[in-house]
Backbone as JSON, one array per atom type, in Angstrom:
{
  "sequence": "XXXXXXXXXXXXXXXXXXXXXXXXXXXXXXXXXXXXXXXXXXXXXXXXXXXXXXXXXXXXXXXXXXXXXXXXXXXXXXXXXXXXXXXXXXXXXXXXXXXXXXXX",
  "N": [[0.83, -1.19, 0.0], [1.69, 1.33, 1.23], [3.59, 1.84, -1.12], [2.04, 2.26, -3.63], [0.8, 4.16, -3.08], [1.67, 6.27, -1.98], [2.4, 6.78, 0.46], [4.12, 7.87, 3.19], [5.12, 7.13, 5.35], [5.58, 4.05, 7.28], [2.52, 1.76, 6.94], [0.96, 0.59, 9.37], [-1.26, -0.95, 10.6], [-4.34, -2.25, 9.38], [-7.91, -1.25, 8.86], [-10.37, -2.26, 7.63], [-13.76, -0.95, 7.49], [-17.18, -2.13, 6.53], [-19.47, -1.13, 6.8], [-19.56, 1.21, 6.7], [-18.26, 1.82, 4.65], [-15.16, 1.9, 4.45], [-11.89, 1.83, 4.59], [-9.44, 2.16, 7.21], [-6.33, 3.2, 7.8], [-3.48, 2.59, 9.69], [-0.83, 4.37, 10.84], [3.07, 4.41, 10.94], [4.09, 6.8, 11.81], [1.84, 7.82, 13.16], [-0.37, 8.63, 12.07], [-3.91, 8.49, 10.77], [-5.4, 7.61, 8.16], [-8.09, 7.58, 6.24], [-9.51, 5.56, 3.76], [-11.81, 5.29, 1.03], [-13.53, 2.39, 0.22], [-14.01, 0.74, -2.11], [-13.0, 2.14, -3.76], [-10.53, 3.24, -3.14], [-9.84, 5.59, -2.86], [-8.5, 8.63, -0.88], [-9.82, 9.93, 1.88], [-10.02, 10.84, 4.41], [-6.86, 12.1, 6.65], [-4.64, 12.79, 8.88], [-3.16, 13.54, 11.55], [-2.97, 11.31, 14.37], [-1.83, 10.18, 16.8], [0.83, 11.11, 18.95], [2.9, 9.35, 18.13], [3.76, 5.5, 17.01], [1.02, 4.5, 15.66], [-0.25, 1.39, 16.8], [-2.45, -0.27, 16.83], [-6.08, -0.78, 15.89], [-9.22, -0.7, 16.56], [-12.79, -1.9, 15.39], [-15.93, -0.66, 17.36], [-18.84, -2.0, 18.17], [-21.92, -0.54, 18.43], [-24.68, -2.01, 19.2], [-27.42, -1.29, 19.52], [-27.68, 1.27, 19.9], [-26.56, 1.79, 17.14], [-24.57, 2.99, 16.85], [-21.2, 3.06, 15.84], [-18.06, 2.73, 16.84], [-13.94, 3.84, 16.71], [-11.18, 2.54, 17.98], [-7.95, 3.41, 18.86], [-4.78, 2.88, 19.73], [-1.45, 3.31, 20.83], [2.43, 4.2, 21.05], [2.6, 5.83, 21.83], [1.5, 5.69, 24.05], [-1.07, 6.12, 25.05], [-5.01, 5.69, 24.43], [-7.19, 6.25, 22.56], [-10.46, 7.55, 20.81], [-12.63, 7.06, 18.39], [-14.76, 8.5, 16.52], [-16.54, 6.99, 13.72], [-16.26, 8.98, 11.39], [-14.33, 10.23, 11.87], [-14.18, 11.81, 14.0], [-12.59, 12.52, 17.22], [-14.04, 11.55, 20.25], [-14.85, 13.89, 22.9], [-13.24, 13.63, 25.9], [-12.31, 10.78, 25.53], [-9.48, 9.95, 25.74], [-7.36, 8.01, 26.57], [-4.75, 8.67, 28.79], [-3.17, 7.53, 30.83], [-1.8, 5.31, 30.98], [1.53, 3.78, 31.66], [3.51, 2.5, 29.94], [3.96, 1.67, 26.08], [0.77, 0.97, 24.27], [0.03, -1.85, 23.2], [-2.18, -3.12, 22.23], [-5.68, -3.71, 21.33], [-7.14, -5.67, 21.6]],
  "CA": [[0.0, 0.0, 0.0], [2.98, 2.18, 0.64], [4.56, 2.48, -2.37], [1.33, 1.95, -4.44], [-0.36, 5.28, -2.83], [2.4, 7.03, -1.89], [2.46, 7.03, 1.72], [5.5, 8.26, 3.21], [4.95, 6.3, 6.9], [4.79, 2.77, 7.11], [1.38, 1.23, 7.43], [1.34, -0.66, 10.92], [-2.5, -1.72, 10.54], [-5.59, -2.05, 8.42], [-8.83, -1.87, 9.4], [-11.89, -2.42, 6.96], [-15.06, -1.24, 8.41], [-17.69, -2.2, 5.31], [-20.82, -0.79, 7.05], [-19.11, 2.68, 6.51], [-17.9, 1.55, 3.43], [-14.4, 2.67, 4.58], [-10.67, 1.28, 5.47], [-8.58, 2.89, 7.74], [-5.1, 2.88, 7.79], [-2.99, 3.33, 10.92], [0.89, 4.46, 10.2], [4.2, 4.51, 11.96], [4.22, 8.03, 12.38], [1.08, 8.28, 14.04], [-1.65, 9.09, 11.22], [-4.52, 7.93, 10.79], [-5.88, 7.35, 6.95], [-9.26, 6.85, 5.75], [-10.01, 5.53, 2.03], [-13.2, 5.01, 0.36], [-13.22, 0.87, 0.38], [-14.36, 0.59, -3.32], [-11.79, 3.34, -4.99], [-9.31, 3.56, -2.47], [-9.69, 7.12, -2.86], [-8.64, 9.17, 0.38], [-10.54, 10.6, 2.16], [-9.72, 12.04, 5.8], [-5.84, 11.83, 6.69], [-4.79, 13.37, 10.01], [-2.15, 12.7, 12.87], [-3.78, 11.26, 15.36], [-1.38, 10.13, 18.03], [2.24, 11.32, 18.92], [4.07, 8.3, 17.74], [3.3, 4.81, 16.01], [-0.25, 3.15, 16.03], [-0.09, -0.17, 16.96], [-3.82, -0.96, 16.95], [-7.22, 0.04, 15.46], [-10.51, -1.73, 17.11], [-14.03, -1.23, 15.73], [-16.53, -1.64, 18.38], [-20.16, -1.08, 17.75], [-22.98, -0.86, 19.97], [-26.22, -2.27, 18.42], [-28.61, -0.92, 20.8], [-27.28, 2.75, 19.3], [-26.34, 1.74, 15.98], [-22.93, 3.37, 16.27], [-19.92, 2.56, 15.68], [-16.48, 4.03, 17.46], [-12.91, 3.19, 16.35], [-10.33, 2.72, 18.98], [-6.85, 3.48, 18.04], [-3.71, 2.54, 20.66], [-0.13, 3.67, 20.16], [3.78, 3.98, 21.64], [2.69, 7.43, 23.22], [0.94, 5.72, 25.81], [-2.45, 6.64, 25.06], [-5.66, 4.47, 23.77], [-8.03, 7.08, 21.71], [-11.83, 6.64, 20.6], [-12.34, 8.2, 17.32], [-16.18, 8.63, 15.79], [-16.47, 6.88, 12.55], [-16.09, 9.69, 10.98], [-12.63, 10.63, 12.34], [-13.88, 13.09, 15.27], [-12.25, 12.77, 18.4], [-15.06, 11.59, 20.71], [-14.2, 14.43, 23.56], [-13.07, 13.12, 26.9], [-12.4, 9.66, 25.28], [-8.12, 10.32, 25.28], [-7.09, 7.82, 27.44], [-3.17, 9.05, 29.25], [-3.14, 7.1, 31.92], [-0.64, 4.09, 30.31], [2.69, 4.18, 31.51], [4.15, 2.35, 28.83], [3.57, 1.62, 25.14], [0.3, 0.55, 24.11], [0.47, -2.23, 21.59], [-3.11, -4.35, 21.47], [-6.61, -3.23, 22.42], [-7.73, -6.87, 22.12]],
  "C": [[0.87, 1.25, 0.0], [3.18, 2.86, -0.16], [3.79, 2.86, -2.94], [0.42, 3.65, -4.4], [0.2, 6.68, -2.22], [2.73, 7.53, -0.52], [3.89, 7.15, 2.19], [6.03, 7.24, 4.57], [4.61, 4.85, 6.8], [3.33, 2.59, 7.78], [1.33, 0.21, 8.55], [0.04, -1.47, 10.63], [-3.66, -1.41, 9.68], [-6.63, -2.49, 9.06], [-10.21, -1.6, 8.46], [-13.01, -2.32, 7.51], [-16.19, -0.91, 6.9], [-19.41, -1.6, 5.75], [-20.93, 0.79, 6.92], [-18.74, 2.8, 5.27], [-16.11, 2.56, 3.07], [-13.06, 1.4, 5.07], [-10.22, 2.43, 5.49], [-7.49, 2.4, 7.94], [-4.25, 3.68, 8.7], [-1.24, 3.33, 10.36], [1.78, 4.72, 11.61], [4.62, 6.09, 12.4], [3.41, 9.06, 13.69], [-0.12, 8.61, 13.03], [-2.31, 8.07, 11.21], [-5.21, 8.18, 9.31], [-7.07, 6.84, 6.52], [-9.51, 6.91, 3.95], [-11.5, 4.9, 1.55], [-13.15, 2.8, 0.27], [-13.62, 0.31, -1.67], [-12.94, 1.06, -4.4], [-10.53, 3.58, -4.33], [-8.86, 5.09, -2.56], [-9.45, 7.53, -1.26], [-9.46, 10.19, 0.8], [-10.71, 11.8, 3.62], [-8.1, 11.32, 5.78], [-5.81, 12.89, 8.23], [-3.7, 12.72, 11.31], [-3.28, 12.6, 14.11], [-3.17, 10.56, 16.81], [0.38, 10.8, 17.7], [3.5, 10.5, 18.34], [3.17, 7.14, 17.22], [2.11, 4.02, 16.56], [0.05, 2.03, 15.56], [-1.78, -1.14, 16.81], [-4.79, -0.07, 16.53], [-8.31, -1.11, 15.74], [-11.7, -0.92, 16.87], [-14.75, -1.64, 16.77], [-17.84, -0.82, 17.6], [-20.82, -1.77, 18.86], [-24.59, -1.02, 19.27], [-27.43, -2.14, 18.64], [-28.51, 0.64, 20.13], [-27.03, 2.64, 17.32], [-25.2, 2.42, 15.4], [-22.12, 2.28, 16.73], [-18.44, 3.27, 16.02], [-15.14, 2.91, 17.15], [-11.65, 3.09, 17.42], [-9.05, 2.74, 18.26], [-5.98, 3.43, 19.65], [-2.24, 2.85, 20.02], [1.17, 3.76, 21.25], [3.59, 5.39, 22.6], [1.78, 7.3, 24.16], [-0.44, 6.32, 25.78], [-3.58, 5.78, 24.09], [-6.67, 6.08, 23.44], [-9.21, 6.07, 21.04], [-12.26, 7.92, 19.55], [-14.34, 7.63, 16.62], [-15.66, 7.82, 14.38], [-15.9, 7.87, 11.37], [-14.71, 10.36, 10.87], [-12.58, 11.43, 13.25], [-13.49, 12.31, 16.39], [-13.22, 12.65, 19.44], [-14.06, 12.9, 22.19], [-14.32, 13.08, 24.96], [-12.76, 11.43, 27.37], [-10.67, 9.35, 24.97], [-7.52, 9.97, 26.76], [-5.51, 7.61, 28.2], [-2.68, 8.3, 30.23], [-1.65, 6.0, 31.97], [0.88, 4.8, 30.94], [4.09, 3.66, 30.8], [3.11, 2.27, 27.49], [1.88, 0.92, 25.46], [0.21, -0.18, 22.93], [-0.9, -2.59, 21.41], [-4.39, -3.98, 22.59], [-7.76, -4.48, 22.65], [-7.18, -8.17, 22.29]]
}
């Protein structure tokens, strides 16, 4: 994917969520990448932790009918990101005092 799309950061993880009709792509820099799942077109791009994501977990809640993306990384912090790519507030969890590699 890399080379193919021009990413400058390695890709650490992929996560296909097809009810959004979206993959996200977590990198070694810390971004977070969303492409259309059909066209691979991009679509949001965005740093979203200080250092490299190690993990991306959808969870959904079927009682609500959302869906939130968890993202985990080396800066010690587990993040809960809206489908969409917002930042749920107060969901930026610091607490870790080492890496976080795996949120399941």
């Amino acid at each position: 994917i890399n080379a193919e799309y021009g990413y400058e950061s390695p890709i650490s993880f992929i996560l296909p969520i097809e009810t959004h009709n979206q993959i996200w792509l977590a990198t070694a820099k810390g971004e977070i990448i969303t492409l259309d799942i059909k066209s691979f077109e991009e679509q949001k791009n965005w740093i979203a932790h200080d250092n490299a994501i190690n993990c991306l977990l959808l969870v959904s809640n079927s009682k609500q009918q959302k869906s939130k993306v968890w993202s985990c990384s080396n800066d010690q912090t587990i993040k809960i990101w809206e489908v969409n790519g917002s930042l749920i507030p107060c969901k930026n969890f610091k607490q870790h005092k080492t890496k976080v590699h795996w949120l399941c």
